[in-house]
Steps between C-alpha positions, in 0.01 A plus 500: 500500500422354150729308293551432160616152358623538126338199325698217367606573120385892514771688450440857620735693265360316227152675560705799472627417188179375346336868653834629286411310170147610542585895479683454259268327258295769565659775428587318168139517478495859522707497105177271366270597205178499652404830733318237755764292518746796615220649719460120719853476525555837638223481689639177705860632504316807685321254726854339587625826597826580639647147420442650142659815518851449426439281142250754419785772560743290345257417208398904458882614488613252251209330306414697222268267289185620422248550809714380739639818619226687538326175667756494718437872609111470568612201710744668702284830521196256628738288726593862653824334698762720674743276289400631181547888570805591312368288229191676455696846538748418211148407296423828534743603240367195266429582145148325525229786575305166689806343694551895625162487611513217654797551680391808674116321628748216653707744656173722606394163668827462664459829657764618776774271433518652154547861624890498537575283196326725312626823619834386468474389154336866430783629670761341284287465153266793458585515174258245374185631384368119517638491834352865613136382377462180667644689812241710478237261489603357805551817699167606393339200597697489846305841550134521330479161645661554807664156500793625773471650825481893520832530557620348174207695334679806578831384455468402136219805392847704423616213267159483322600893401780417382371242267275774403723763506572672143872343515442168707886407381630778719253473831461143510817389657457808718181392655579137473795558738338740730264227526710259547724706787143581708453062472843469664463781753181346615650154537343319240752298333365244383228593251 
C-alpha cells in the first residue's frame, strides 16, 4: 500500500486555487487583441480539460466581450465534455453563424450522450430555424459518419426527415418524441 505525506507548508487546496486563478486568466485571455494570443490560451484551457469546463460555460453564457464567446465555444466544442452538453445545445440557437457551427462539431464529438438532450430540445423548440439547422448537422453527421451504433442510426434516420421535411415545425417534435419513447422502451436512460 502506498502512502502519501502532504509536505510541510503545501497546502493542497491552495494548488486548487492557484489551478482556479490559472483558468481564469486564461479565459481572460481569450477577450485579448492579438488572434495568437486567444488561440495559446484556448489551446491550454483545452489541454486542462474538464477542470476547465465549467468557467468556460460560465464565461460563454455571460461574457459577451469581443472574442470571448465564441473562444469559449471552440474550447468547449474541442474539450468535448459530457458537462458541457446543454450548453452547446442552447448555442445552437446563437446568433453567430461560427459559434452555431461550432456548437454542433462539439456536440458531433460528444456523440451518444447528446442524443436525448437534443431530441428533447427538438421536441419542445422546433420552432427555431437556427435550432433545426444545427440539429441537422448533427443528425447527419451521427449517420454519413456512422458515429453511433446501428441502432441509434435507425432510430434518429426518421428525425433527419423531419428536419428535411417541407414543414420541419410540424414533424420535428413528432419524430423527436417517437425517438425519444423507442430510447426509453429500450432502457436507455441515460443518454
Amino acid at each position: 500500500m502506498v502512502t502519501f505525506h502532504r509536505s510541510p507548508g503545501l497546502d493542497y487546496g491552495q494548488k486548487a486555487s492557484e489551478q482556479q486563478q490559472k483558468i481564469a486568466a486564461l479565459i481572460t485571455r481569450l477577450g485579448g487583441k492579438r488572434g495568437i494570443d486567444r488561440q495559446r490560451a484556448r489551446q491550454k484551457l483545452v489541454k486542462i480539460g474538464n477542470e476547465a469546463v465549467v468557467p468556460l460555460i460560465d464565461a460563454f453564457r455571460h461574457n459577451r466581450a469581443e472574442h470571448v464567446h465564441w473562444e469559449a465555444a471552440k474550447a468547449l466544442s474541442k474539450i468535448g465534455s459530457q458537462q458541457a452538453v446543454n450548453v452547446l445545445i442552447e448555442a445552437l440557437d446563437d446568433e453567430d453563424a461560427g459559434v452555431r457551427w461550432l456548437a454542433a462539431e462539439g456536440l458531433v464529438a460528444i456523440g451518444q450522450s447528446a442524443v436525448r438532450p437534443l431530441l428533447k430540445t427538438l421536441e419542445q423548440n422546433s420552432g427555431s430555424v437556427r435550432l433545426r439547422e444545427g440539429a441537422h448537422h448533427i443528425v447527419h453527421d451521427f449517420i454519413d459518419k456512422r458515429i453511433l451504433d446501428d441502432t441509434y442510426q435507425t432510430l434518429l434516420k426518421p428525425v433527419l426527415w423531419a428536419l428535411e421535411d417541407i414543414e420541419p415545425v410540424l414533424e420535428v417534435p413528432v419524430a423527436a418524441s417517437e425517438a425519444l419513447r423507442t430510447l426509453s422502451d429500450l432502457g436507455d436512460t441515460d443518454s
